[in-house]
C-alpha positions as CSV (number, residue, x, y, z in Angstrom):
1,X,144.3,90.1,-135.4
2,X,145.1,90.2,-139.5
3,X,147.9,92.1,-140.3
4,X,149.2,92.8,-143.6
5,X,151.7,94.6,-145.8
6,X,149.9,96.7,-148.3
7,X,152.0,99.1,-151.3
8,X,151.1,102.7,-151.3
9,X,153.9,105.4,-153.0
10,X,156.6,102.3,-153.5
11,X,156.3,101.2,-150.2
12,X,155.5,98.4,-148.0
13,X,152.8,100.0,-145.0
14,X,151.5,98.2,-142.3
15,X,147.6,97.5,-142.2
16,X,145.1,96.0,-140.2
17,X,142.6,93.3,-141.5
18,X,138.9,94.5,-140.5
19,X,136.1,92.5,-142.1
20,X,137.1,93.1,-145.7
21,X,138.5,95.8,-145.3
22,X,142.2,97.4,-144.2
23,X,143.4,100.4,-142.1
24,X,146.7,101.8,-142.5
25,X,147.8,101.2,-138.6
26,X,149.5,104.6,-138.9
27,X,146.9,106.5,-139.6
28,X,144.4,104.5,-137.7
29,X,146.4,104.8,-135.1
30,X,147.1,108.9,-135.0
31,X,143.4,109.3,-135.4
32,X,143.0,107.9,-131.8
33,X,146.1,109.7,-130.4
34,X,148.3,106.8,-130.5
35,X,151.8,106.5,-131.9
36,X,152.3,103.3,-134.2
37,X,155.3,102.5,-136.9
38,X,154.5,102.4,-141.0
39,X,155.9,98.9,-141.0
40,X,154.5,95.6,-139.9
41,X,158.3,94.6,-138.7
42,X,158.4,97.6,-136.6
43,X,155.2,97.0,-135.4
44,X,156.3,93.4,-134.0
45,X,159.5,95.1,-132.1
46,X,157.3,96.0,-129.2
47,X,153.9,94.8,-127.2
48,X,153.4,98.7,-126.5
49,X,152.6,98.6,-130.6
50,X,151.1,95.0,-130.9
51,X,148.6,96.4,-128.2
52,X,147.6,99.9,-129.6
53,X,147.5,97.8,-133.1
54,X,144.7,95.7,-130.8
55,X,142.7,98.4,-129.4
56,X,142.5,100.2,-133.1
57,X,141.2,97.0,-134.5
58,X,138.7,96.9,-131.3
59,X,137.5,100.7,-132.1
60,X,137.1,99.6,-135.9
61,X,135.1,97.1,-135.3
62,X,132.8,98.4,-133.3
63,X,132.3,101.5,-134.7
64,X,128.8,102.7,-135.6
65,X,130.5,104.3,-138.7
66,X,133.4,103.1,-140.5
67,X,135.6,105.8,-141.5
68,X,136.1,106.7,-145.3
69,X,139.8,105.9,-145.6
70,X,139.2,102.2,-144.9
71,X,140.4,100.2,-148.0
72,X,138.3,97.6,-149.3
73,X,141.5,94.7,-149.5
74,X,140.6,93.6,-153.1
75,X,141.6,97.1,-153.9
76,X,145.2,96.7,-152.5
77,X,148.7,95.7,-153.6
78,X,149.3,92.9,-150.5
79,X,152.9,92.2,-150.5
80,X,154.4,89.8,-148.0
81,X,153.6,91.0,-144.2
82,X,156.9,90.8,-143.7
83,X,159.1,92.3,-146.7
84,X,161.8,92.9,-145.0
85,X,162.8,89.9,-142.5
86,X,166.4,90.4,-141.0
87,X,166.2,85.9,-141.7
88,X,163.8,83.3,-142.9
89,X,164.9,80.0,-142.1
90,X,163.2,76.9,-143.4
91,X,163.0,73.1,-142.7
92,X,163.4,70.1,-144.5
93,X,161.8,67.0,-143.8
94,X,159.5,67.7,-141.3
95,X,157.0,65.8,-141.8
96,X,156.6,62.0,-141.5
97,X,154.4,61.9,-144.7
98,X,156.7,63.6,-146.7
99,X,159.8,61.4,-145.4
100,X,157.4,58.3,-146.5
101,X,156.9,59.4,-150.0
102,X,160.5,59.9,-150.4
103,X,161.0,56.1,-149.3
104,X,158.5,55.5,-152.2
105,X,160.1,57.4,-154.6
106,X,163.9,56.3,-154.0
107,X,162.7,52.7,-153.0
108,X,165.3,53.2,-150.5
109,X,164.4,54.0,-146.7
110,X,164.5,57.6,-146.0
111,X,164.3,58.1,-142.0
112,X,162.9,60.8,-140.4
113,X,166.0,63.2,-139.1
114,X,167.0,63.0,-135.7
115,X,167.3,66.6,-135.6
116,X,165.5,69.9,-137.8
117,X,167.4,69.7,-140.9
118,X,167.8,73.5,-141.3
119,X,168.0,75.8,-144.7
120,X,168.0,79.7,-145.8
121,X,165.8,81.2,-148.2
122,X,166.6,84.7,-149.2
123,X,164.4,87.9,-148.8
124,X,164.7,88.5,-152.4
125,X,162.2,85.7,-153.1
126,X,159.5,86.9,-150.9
127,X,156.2,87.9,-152.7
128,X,152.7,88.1,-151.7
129,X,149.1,86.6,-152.4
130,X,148.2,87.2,-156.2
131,X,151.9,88.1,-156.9
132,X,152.7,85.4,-160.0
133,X,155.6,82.8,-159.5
134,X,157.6,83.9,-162.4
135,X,159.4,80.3,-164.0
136,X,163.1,80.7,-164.6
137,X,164.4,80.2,-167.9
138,X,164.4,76.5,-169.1
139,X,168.3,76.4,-168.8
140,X,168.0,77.1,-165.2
141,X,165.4,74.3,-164.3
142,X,163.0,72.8,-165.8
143,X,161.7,71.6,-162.6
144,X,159.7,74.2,-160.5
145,X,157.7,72.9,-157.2
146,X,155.3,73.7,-154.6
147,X,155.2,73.2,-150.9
148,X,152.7,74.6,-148.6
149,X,154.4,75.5,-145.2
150,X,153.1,76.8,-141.6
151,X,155.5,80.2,-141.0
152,X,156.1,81.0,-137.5
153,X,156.9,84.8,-137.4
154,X,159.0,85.9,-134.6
155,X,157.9,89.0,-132.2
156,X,160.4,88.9,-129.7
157,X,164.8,88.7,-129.4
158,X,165.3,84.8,-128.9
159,X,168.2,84.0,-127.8
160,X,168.8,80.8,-125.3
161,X,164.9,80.3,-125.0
162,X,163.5,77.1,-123.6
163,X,161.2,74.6,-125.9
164,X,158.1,75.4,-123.1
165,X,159.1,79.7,-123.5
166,X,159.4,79.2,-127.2
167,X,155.7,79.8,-128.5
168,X,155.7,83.0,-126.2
169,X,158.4,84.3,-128.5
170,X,156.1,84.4,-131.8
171,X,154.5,86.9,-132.9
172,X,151.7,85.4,-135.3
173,X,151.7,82.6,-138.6
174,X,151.4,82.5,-141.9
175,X,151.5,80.5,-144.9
176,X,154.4,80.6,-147.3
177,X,154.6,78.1,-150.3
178,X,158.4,76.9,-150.7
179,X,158.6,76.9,-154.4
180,X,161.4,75.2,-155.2
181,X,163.8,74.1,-158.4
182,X,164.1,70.5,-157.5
183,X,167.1,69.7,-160.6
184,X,169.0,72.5,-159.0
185,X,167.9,71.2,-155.6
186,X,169.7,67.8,-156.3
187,X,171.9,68.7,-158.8
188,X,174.0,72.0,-156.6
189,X,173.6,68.8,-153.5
190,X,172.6,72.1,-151.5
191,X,169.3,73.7,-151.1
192,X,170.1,77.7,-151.5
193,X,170.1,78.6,-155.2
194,X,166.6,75.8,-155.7
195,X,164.4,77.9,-152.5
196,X,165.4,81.6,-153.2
197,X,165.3,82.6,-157.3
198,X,162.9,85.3,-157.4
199,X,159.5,84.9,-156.3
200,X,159.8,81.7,-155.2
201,X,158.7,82.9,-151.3
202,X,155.1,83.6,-151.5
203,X,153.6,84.6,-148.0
204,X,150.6,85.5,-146.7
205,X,147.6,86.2,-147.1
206,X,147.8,87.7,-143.8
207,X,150.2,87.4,-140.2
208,X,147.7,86.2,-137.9
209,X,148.6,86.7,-134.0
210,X,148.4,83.4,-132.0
211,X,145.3,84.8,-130.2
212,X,143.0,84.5,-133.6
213,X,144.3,80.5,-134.2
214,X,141.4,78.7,-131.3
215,X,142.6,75.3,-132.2
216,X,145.9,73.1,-132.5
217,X,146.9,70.7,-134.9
218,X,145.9,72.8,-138.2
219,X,144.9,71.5,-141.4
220,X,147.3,72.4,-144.3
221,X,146.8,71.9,-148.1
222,X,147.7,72.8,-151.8
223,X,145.2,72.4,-154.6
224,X,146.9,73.0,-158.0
225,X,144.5,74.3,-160.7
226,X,141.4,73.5,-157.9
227,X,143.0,69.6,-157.4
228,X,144.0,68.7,-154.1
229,X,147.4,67.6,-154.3
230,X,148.5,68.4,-151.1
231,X,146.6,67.3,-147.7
232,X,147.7,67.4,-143.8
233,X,147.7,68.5,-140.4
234,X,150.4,70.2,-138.0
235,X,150.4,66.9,-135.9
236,X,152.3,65.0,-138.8
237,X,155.6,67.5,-138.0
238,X,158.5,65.9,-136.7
239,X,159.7,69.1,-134.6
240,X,157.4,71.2,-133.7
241,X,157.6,75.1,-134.1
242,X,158.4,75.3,-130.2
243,X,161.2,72.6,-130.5
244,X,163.0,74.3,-133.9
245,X,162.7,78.3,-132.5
246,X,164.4,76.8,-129.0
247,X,167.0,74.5,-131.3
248,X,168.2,77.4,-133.4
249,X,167.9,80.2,-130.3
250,X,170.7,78.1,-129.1
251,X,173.4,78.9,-131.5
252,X,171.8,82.5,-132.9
253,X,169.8,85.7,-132.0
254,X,166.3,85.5,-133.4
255,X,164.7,89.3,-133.9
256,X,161.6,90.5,-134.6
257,X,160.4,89.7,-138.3
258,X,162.1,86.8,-138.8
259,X,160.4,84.1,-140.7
260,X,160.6,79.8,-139.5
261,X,158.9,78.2,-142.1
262,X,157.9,74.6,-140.7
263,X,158.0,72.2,-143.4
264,X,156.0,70.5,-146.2
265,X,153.6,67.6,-146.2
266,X,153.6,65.0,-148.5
267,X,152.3,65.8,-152.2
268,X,154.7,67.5,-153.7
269,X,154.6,67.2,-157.8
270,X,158.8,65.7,-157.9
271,X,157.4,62.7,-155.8
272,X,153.7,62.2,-157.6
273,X,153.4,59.2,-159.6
274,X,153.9,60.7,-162.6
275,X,155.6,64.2,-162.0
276,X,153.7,67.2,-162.0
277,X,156.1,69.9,-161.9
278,X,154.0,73.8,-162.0
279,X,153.7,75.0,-165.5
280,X,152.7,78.5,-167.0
281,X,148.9,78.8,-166.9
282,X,148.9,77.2,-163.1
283,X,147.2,78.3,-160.2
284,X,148.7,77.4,-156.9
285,X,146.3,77.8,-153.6
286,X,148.4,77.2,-150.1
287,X,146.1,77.2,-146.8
288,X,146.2,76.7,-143.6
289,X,143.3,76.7,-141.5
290,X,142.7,79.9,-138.7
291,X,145.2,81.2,-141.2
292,X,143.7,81.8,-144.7
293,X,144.6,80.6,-148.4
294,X,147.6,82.2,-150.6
295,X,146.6,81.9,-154.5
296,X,149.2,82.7,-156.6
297,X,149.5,82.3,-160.5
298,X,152.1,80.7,-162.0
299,X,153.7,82.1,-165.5
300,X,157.3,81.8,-168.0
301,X,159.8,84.5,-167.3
302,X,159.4,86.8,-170.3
C-alpha cells in the first residue's frame, strides 16, 4: 500500500496510491461506509484505519469502474506523507562506505561508531517530491549537499521495545534526501542548523507499508543531473532500522508519524574528488528500490 499526502484547500489530506492514480482515503472510505481520518498521521494511530485504508485500496483496484473523483497523481500537490511528525531523528554514519570515504578524505582513520550516532532534523524542513531545494543565501553556506536515506516511519507507541519486536513497530518507508550545509555542519561542530534550514527534508514519493517491500537488503542511489553519484544497498548499514528504533525506544516514547531516517551511503559531493556541492539549475533524484524515486529541483533563494 502507497500512501501519500496530497494539498487540497491549504491542507495536507491523506490519499491512497492506485495505479496512477490517488483517492482521498476520506472520501474513499465514506463511500464504502467506513470511518477513516483526513491525515496520513492519523491514519497510522490505529490498525482499525491501516486496515479499512487496505480493503479501500482492494475495492479500487478491482473495480470494474473507477470512480470519477480518482485523481490522476501528476495532477496533485504531493507534500511529505508525513507533514506533521511529532520527531524525525536521523543517523550519522551509518554506513561503512561512507565512514571509508571519510578516511579518504581526512587521510586520517575514521572508525565506524560503536553506537548510532543520533541527530534532529526539524519539521520545518520537510518538503515533498518536485518541491525545489531552495539554496540559502551565500553568507549562510556556500556548501549545500545531498544524501539519499532509507526513512523508517513509525505506526505504533515505542517505548522499551526489543531489537527482534522493533520492525513490528513501523508503519511503512520512505526516502528522504538529508540535504545538508556541510560549512555550517563543521563550522557550528553540531549538526542542527546544517540538516533543518528550509526545504532541506525532502520525503517521499510515497510511505510504502512493509507488506509492498518483497525483498531485503534494498538498493539506494542518488543521480545528480542523470549521474550516478550515489550507489548502495541496506546491507552496508552499520545499525540496522531494528537495532536504532529499539536503541532510542529505550530512553524516549516513539509515536505514530515519527520519522528514523537511516543514514547515507558513500558519494556525497563534500567527499568527491573534486567537490561537487548542488548548484541552482540541479536536479537531485533519491531512490530506493520497492520504494520509488524523489526528484527534486534544486534553485537560489530569491
Amino acid at each position: 500500500m502507497r500512501l501519500v499526502s496530497y494539498r487540497a484547500n491549504a491542507a495536507w489530506r491523506a490519499g491512497i496510491v492506485v495505479g496512477e492514480c490517488v483517492a482521498d482515503l476520506e472520501r474513499a472510505g465514506r463511500a464504502n461506509g467506513w470511518k477513516l481520518p483526513a491525515t496520513v498521521r492519523e491514519l497510522l494511530e490505529t490498525d482499525k484505519n491501516l486496515s479499512a485504508a487496505k480493503r479501500v485500496e482492494k475495492q479500487l483496484m478491482h473495480a470494474a469502474r473507477k470512480p470519477r473523483w480518482l485523481m490522476h497523481v501528476s495532477d496533485l500537490e504531493l507534500g511529505p506523507p508525513i507533514p506533521d511528525p511529532q520527531k524525525i531523528i536521523a543517523l550519522g554514519f551509518n554506513y561503512r562506505s561512507h565512514a571509508d570515504e571519510q578516511t579518504a578524505f581526512f587521510r586520517k582513520p575514521i572508525e565506524p561508531p560503536k553506537t548510532p550516532v543520533i541527530f534532529a532534523k526539524y519539521a520545518s524542513a520537510l518538503v515533498g517530491p518536485r518541491a525545489a531545494i531552495v539554496l540559502p543565501p551565500q553568507d549562510l553556506t556556500k556548501e549545500v549537499d545531498y544524501e539519499v536515506e532509507l526513512v523508517a516511519v513509525i505506526g505504533r507507541a515505542a517505548r522499551g521495545v526489543s531489537e527482534a519486536d522493533a520492525l513490528k513497530y513501523v508503519a511503512g518507508y520512505m526516502v528522504m534526501n538529508d540535504v545538508s550545509a556541510r560549512d555550517c555542519q563543521f563550522g557550528d561542530r553540531q549538526w542542527t542548523r546544517a540538516k533543518s534550514f528550509d526545504t532541506f527534508a525532502p520525503c517521499g514519493p510515497w510511505l510504502v507499508t512493509p507488506d509492498g517491500i518483497k525483498e531485503w537488503p534494498l538498493r539506494l542511489w542518488t543521480k545528480l543531473n542523470g549521474e550516478t553519484v550515489q550507489g548502495s544497498t541496506t546491507g552496508d548499514m552499520i545499525f540496522s532500522a531494528a537495532h536504532v528504533i529499539a536503541y532510542l525506544s529505550r530512553g524516549m516514547t516513539l509515536v505514530p508519524g515519527d520519522l528514523i531516517a537511516t543514514g547515507t551511503p558513500a558519494g556525497v559531493g563534500k567527499f568527491r574528488i573534486p567537490e561537487r556541492m548542488l548548484r541552482d539549475g540541479d536536479v537531485v533524484a533519491c531512490g530506493v528500490e520497492g520504494i520509488g524515486e524523489l526528484v527534486n529541483e534544486v534553485r537560489s533563494e530569491r
